[in-house]
C-alpha positions as CSV (number, residue, x, y, z in Angstrom):
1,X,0.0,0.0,0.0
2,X,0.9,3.8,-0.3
3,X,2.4,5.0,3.3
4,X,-0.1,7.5,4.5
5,X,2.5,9.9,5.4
6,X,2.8,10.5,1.5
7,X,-0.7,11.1,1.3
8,X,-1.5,13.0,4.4
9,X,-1.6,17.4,3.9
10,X,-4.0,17.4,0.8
11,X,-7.5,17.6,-0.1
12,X,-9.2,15.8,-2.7
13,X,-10.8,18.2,-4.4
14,X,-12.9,15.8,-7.2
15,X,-12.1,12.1,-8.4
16,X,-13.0,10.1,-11.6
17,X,-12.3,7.0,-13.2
18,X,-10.1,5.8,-16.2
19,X,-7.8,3.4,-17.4
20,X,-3.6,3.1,-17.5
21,X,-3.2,0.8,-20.0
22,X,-5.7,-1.8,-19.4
23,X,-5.7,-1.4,-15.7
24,X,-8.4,0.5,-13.7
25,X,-6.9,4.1,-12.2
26,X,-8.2,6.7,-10.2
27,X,-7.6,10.6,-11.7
28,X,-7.8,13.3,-8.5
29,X,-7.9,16.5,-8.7
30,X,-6.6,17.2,-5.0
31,X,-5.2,20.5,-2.9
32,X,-1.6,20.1,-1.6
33,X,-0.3,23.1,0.2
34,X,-2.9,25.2,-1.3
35,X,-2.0,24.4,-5.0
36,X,-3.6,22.5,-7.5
37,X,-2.3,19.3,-8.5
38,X,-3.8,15.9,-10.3
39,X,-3.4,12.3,-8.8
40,X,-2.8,9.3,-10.7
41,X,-3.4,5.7,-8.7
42,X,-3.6,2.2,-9.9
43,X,-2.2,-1.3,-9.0
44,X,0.5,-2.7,-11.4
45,X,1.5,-6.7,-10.8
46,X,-0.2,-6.2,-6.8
47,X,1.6,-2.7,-6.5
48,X,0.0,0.2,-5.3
49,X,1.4,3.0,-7.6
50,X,0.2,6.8,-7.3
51,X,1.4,9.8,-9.1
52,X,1.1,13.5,-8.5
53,X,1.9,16.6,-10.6
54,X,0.8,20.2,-11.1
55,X,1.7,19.6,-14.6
56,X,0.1,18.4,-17.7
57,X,-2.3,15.8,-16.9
58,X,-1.1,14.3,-20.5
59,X,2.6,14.3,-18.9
60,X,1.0,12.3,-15.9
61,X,-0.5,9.3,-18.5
62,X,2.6,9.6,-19.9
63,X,4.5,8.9,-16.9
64,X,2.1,6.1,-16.0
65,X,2.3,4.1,-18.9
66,X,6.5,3.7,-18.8
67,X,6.0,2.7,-15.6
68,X,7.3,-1.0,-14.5
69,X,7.9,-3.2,-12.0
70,X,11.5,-4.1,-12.1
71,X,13.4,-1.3,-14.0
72,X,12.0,-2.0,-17.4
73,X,11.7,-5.7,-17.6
């Protein structure tokens, strides 16, 4: 699971559903600090993975879809 220490300090502001790759996600819009940033969470191979960014929510999918287990393999 995610430690709750890296989740604690923000607000979810508004969540929906979609896809990374063929897996089921969870897309946040949450407050950290005040500022606006997007959330990216979904299991890949039983790990709990979760991105944030202020960025380009494009960026984040990006970033989500290179993602693997063991360095690439």
């Amino acid at each position: 699971p995610i430690a709750p220490e890296l989740l604690q300090g923000r607000t979810v502001l508004r969540t929906s559903r979609t896809t990374v790759s063929r897996h089921p996600a969870t897309l946040a819009d949450v407050l950290v600090d005040g500022m606006l940033h997007r959330e990216l969470a979904w299991e890949l191979e039983g790990r709990a993975m979760i991105l944030r960014s202020a960025g380009d929510v494009e960026e984040l999918f990006r970033m989500a879809r290179t993602s693997h287990r063991e360095g690439g393999r």
